[in-house]
N, C-alpha and C positions, 0 to 999 in steps of 0.2 A: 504494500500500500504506500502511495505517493501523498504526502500531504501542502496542500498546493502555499504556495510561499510568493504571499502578498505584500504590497506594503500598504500603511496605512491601516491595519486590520482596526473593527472597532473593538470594542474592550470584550462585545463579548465574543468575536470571533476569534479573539486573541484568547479566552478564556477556553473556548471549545479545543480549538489547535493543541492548548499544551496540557489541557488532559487528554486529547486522543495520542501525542507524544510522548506520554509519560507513560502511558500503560501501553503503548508499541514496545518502546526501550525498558518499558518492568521498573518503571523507577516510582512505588508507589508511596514513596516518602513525600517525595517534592510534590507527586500531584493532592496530595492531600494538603500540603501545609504551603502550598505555592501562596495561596492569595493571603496568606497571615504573613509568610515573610514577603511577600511584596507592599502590601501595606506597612508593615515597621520599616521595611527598605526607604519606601518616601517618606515618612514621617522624618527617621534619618537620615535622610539624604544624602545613604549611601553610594559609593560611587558604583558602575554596574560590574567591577572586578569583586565587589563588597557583596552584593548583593548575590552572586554568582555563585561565592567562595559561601555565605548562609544557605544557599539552596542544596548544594551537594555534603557538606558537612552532615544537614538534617539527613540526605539520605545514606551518610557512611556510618551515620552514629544510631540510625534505627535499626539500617543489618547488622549491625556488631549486635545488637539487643537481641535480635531474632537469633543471630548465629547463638548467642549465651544461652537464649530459652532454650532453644530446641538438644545441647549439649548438658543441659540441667533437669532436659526432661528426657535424653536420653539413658544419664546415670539411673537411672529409675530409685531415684531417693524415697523413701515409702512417707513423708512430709517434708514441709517446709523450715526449716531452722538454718538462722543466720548469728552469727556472732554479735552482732549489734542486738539480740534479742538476751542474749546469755549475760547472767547475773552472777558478775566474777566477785563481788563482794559476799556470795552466798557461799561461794565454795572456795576459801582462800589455798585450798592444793593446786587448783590452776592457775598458773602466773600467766598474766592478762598481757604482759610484754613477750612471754614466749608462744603463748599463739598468734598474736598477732604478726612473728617473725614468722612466725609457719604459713600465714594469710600472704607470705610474699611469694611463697614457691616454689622459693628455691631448693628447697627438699626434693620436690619433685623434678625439678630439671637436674637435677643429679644423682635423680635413681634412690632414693634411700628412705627409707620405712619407718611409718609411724606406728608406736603402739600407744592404748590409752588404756590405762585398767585399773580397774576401782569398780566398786559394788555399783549396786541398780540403784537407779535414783540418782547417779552423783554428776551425771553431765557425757558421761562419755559418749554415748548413740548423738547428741545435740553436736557435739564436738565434730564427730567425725562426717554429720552430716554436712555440718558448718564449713568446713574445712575442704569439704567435697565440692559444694558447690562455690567456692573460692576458687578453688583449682578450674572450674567448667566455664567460671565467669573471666577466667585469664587463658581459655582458649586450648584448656587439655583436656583429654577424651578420657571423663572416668564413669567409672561402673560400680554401683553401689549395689553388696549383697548378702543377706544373713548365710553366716558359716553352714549353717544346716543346710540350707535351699543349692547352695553349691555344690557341697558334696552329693547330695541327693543327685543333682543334675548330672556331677562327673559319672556318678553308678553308673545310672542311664546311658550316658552317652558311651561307657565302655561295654553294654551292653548289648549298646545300636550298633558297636564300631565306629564310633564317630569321635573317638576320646580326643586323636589327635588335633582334629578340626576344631573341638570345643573347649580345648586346652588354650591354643593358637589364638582363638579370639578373646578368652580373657588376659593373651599375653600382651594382646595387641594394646591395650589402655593405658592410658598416660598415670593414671592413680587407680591402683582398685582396692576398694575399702569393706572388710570384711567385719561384720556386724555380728555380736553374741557368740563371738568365739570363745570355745569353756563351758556353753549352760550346756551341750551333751558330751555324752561318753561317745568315741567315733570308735568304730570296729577297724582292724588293722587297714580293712581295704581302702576304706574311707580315707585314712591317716595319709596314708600312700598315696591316695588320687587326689588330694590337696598340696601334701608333699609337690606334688610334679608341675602343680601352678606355680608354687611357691620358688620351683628349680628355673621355670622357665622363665619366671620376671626377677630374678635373681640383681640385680647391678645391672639391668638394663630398664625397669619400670616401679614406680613407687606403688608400696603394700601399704595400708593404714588398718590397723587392723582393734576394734573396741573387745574389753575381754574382763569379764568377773569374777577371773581367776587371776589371782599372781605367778609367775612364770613355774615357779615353784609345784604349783596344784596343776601344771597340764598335764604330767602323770595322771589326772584323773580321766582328761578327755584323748589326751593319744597314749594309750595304756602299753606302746613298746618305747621304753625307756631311749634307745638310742634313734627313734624317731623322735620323740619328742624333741630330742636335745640337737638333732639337725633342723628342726623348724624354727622353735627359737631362737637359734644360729644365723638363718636365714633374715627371721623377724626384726632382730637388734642390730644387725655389724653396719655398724656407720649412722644407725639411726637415733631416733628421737624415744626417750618412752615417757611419758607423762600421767602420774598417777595419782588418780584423781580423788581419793580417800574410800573413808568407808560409813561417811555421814552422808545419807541421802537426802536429796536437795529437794526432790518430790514429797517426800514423806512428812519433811520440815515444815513446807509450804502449804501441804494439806492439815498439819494441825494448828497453822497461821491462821488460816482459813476458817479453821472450825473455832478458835480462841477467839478471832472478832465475831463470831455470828452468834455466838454464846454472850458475848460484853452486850453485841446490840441488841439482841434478844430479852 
């Protein structure tokens, strides 16, 4: 389609043109916000390099948004939790300068592995959500998943014959953060078919991994001793561990909760 190129157009023929422009060329940033930044354009009487440089901005800065959702909704986080939500005054085990150094990334751009462990209630599933969608919102591909639902999945997929395939794509992710690592007992096979996630993102992709057990108790969920002690291995060398207590932050706030309604009652 040829869009025919007048001079003189009037305002609204001019209006018509560059929304049938904008949605030939896919730019549906500027055709939506065209006539708010043309009007602030004259109002400031900006020059048309000015004017030009606000229309394409609006639409470089609404695909970075899309490109974040769609990388934030591809980790399949099971909610919403940001660190601007999180009440580091509640829980003084998390120092509020060392995740925010973790919010930069660089952990991740150099391959190296998060743990966070402490009891239920204390932050840690919030953390590593948090921390996940930091990392989606700075343009790396990660994949959020409870330890159970993974191994369940590798069974499977050794089952189908597909192990190699489904191994390969959770190597492929820039972070992958592993949820409720510790609440079961894993059978050898299990142990071993995480093991071999854990071999293949090894120094080459970041593990974050939330867990209610201290390193010490995973003898209870990989029950062959010199497994255990190569995963752990894997888990800590070069990385971060942060531990988050054994005061729950939920349990606290629910009897907060129940202590004012009882005062206004």
């Amino acid at each position: 389609m040829t869009l025919p190129r007048q001079r003189g157009l009037t305002e609204q023929a001019a209006n018509t043109a560059i929304d049938t422009a904008c949605r030939l060329l896919r730019l549906p940033s500027i055709r939506n916000e065209f006539s708010d930044i043309a009007d602030r354009a004259m109002k400031d009487q900006m020059t048309y390099r000015g004017f030009l440089a606000e229309l394409l901005m609006a639409e470089c800065d609404d695909r970075a948004r899309r490109r974040s959702e769609r990388r934030i909704k591809a980790a399949g986080f099971p909610r919403d939790k940001s660190l601007r939500t999180f009440d580091f005054d509640a829980n003084p085990n998390i120092d509020a300068a060392t995740i925010h150094t973790l919010a930069s990334c660089e952990w991740i751009k150099k391959s190296q592995p998060l743990c966070l462990i402490g009891d239920s209630g204390t932050g840690k599933s919030h953390m590593l959500i948090a921390l996940g969608t930091e990392a989606a919102m700075a343009g790396y591909r990660v994949k959020y998943v409870l330890a159970t639902k993974l191994v369940n999945e590798l069974v499977e997929a050794a089952d189908e014959k597909q192990l190699t395939k489904t191994i390969a794509r959770y190597g492929r992710v820039d972070l992958l953060c592993i949820d409720e690592l510790g609440y079961m007992e894993l059978d050898r096979r299990g142990a071993e078919l995480l093991f071999q996630v854990l071999t293949e993102r090894e120094e080459k992709n970041s593990v974050a991994i939330a867990s209610n057990e201290s390193f010490g108790g995973w003898t209870k969920t990989f029950t062959d001793p010199r497994l255990c002690a190569a995963i752990v291995d894997r888990l800590t060398f070069n990385g971060t561990i942060i531990e988050t207590g054994t005061d729950s932050y939920r349990l606290a706030s629910t009897r907060a909760r129940a202590e004012e309604a009882a005062k206004a009652g």
